[in-house]
Each structure stands twice: as C-alpha cells, then as structure tokens.
BALUM-194093 format. One line per field, with one value per residue (C-alpha): residue number from 1; chain; x, y, z. Coordinates in steps of 0.02 Angstrom, whole numbers, plus 32768, in hexadecimal, padded with zeros to 4 digits. Each point is the difference from the previous one (the first is absolute). Layout:
BEGIN
resi = (NUM / ...)
chain = (A / ...)
x = (X / ...)
y = (Y / ...)
z = (Z / ...)
This chain:
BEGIN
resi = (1 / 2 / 3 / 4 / 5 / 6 / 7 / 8 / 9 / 10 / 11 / 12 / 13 / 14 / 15 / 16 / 17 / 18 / 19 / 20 / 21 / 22 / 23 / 24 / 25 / 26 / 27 / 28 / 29 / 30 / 31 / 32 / 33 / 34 / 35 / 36 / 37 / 38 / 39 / 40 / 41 / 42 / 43 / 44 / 45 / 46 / 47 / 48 / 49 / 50 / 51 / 52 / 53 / 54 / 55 / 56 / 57 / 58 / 59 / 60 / 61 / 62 / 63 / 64 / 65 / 66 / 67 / 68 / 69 / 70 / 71 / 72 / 73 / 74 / 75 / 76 / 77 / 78 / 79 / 80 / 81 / 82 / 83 / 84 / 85 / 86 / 87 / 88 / 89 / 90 / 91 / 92 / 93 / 94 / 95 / 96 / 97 / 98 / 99 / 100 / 101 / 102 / 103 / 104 / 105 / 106 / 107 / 108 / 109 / 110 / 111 / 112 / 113 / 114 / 115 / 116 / 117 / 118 / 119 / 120 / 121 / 122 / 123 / 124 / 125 / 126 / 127 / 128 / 129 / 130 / 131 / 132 / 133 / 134 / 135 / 136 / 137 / 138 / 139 / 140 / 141 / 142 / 143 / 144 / 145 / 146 / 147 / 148 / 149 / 150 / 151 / 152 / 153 / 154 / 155 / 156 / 157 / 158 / 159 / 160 / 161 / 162 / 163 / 164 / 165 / 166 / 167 / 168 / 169 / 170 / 171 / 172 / 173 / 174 / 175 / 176 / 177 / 178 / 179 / 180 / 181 / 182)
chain = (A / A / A / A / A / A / A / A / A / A / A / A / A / A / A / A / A / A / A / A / A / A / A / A / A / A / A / A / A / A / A / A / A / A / A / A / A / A / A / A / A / A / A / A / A / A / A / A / A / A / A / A / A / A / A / A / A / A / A / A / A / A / A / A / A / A / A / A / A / A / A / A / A / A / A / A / A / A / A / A / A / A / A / A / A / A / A / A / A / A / A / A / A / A / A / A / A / A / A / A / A / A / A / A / A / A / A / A / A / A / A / A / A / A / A / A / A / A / A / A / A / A / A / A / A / A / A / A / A / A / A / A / A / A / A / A / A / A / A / A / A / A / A / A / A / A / A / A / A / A / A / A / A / A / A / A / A / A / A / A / A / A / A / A / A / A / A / A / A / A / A / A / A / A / A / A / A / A / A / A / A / A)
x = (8000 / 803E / 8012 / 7F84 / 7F82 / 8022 / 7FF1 / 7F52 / 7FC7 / 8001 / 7FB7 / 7F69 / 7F61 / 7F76 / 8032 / 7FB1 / 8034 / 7F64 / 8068 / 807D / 7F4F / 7FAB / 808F / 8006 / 7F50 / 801B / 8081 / 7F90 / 8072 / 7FA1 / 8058 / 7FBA / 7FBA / 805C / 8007 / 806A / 7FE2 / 808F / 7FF5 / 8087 / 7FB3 / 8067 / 7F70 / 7FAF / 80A0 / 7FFD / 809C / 8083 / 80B3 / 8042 / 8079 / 7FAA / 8029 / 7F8D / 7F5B / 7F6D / 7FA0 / 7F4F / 7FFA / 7F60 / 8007 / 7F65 / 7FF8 / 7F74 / 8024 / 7F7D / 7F76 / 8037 / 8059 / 805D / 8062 / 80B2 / 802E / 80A8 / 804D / 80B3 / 8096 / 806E / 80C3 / 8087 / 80A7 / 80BD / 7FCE / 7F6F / 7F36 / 7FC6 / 7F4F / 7FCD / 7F4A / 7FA6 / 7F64 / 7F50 / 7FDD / 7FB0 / 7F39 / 8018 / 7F9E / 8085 / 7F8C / 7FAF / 80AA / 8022 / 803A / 7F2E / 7FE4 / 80A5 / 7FE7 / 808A / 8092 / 8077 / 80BD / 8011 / 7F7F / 8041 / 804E / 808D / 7FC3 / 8070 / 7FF5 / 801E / 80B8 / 801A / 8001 / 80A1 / 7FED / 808B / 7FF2 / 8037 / 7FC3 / 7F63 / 7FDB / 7FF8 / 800F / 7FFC / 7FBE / 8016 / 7FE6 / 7F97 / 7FF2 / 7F6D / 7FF8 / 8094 / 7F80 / 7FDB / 8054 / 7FCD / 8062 / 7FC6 / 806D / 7FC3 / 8022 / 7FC8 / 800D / 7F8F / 7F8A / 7FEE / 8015 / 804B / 7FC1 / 8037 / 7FC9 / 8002 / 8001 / 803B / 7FE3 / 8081 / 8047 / 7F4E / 7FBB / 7F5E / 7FD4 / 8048 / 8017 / 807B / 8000 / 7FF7 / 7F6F / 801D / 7FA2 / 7FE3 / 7FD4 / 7F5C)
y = (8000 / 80B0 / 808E / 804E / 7F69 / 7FF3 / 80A0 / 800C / 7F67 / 804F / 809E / 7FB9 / 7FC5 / 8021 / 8057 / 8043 / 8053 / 7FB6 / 7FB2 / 8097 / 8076 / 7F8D / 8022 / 80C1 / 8006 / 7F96 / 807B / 80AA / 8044 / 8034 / 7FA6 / 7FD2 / 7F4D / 7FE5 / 7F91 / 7FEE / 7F9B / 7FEF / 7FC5 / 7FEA / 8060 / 7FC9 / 7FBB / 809B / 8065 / 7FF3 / 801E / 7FD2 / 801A / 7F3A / 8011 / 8040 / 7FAD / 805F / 7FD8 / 809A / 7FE1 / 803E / 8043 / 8007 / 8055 / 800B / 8042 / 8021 / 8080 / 803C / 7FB6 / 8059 / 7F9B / 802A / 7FB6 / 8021 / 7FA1 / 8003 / 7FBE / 7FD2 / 7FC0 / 7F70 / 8003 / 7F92 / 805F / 7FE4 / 8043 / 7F9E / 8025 / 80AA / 8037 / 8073 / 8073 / 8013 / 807C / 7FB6 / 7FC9 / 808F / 7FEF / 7F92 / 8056 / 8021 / 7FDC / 7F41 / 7FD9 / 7F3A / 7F6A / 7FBF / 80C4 / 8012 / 8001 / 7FBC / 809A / 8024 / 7FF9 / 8098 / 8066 / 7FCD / 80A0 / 7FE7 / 8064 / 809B / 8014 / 7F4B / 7FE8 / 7F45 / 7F84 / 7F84 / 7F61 / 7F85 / 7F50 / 7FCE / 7F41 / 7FEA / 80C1 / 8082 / 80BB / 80A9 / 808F / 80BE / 80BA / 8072 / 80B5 / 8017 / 80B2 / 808B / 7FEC / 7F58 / 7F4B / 7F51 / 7F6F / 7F50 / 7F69 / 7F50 / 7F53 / 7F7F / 7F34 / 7F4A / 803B / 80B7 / 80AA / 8097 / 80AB / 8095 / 80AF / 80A3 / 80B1 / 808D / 80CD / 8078 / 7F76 / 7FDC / 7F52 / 8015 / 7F42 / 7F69 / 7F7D / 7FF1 / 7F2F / 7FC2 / 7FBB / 7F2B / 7FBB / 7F4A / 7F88 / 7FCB)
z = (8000 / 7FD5 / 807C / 7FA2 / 8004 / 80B9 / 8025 / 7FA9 / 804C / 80B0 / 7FD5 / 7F93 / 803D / 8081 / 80A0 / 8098 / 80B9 / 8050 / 808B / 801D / 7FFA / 8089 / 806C / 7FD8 / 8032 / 80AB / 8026 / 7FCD / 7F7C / 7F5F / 7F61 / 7F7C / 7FB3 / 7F55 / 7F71 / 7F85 / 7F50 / 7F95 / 7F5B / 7F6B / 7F66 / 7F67 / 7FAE / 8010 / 7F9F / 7F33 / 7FB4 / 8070 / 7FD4 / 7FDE / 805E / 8099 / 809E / 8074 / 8067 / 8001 / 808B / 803A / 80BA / 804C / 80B1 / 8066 / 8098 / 8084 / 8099 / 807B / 7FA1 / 7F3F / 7F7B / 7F72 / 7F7B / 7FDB / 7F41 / 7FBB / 7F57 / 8019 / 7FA5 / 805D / 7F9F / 802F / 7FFB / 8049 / 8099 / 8039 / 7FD2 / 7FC2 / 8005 / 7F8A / 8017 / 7F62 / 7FE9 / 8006 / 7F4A / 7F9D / 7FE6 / 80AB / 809D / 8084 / 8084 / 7FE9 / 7F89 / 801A / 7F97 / 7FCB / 7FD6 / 7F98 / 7F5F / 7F7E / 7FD7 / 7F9F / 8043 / 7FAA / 804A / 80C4 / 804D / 8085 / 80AD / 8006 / 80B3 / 8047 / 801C / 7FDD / 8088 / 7FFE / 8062 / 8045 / 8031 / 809E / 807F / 7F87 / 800E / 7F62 / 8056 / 7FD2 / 7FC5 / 7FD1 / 8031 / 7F82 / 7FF3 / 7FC7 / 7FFC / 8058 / 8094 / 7FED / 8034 / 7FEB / 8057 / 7FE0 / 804F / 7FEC / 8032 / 7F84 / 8046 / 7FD8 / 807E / 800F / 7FCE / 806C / 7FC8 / 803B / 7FA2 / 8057 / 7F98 / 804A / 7FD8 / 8034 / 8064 / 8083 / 7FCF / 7FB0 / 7FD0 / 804A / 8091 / 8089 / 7FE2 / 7F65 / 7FB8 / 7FF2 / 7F77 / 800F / 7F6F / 8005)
C-alpha cells in the first residue's frame, strides 16, 4: 500500500464525536456534536491529467451546538510528495451550492474547471507508530488566521481548527475534536 493509499484510508469514511460529546456534556462544557463523511471523488472529476496520482476528496462536516446545526463541506486534494502527505483545498465546484455541497449532490466536473483555494496554506502530513500528522497555518486575510492540526489513525480522527482575528480566537476548541469511525 502507498503512503498515499494509507493515508487516505484513515481519513475516509463515516465519523462521529458522539462519545467525546457525551463526556463534554457530563462535564457541562458546551462543544459541539460533529460528523464527518469523507468520500474520494475521482469518479466525480472528467478529464484527469493521466498521469495524476492524487485523491479529491468530499468533506462533509456537520456540526450541532446548543441545539443549531450547520454544515461545513470541503473539496480537497490528497498529493504524495518527498516530504510526506500534502493536502490541498480546492473551491466548491462552480454551479455547486456551498452550503448542502456533498459527494450524492456533486455533480460530474471538469478537472479543468477545479480552482485551487487561494487562502488555504497546504497541510503536510508525516507518518510516525501507525499515525499520519499535521497540518498548516492560513492567513486568511492581514486580520485573519486559520490553524488546522490533525491526527489521522485506523480508528480515529483528531481535529483541531481554531481561527483567530487580530490575534483573539474567534472559532475553535481548547481539545480537539476525536472523530471515531462508525
């Protein structure tokens, strides 16, 4: 299996913080309930480069805090390179609605058409004791920063995401949220 498989592998799939969210609520902190559904879109991408060694793949995010829920969707491209795994953002598929975006709703597109995200810095990932990890630190805008570090393994995923203006956290967690396969 390739790094690239492996890494995929992990990080694809049906995942949920139910048991992480049960103990949050024990406890009395507020965080949310989340889902994630990732799905490899290749088949869903016309006119791929032959050559092309890379995995898109459909992020569906749900979340549910205090009773409101909103989705989060993502298109991204997984790279191997000399260093380890790089994941690429892309933009939402034009004609695609940004908000309800996910792999039954996507409809085929050209390779062409897919525009790189020009604010996402791309994550890099290493492998280390059955572990991919990683992650990256976007400025969004001169005001503006987005960190995301991630651990990827068989069982679970480790999220954390926190964006900051003028330095104060705005969005994010003190713990990471932990996915776990379902």
């Amino acid at each position: 299996m390739t790094k690239l498989d492996n890494f995929v592998s992990m990080m694809t799939g049906q995942f949920d913080n139910k048991e992480q969210f049960d103990i949050m609520q024990k406890s009395g902190k507020i965080y949310p309930y989340a889902r994630h559904v990732n799905t490899v879109c290749n088949d869903k991408i016309e006119n791929l480069p032959l050559d092309f060694n890379g995995k898109f793949v459909v992020e569906e995010s749900y979340y549910e805090t205090n009773g409101k829920s909103h989705a989060s969707p993502h298109l991204f491209l997984i790279t191997e390179s000399q260093d380890g795994i790089m994941l690429s953002s892309y933009e939402i598929p034009e004609g695609e609605d940004k908000n309800t975006f996910s792999y039954e709703s996507m409809k085929n597109v050209d390779f062409n058409a897919l525009k790189k995200s020009a604010k996402f810095t791309p994550a890099l990932y290493h492998y280390k004791d059955g572990v991919w990890e990683g992650g990256s630190t976007s400025q969004f805008s001169p005001i503006m920063t987005f960190k995301l570090w991630e651990k990827f393994s068989d069982s679970c995923l480790e999220v954390s995401e926190s964006m900051e203006v003028n330095g104060k956290r705005t969005f994010g967690y003190d713990d990471p949220i932990v996915y776990k396969r379902i």
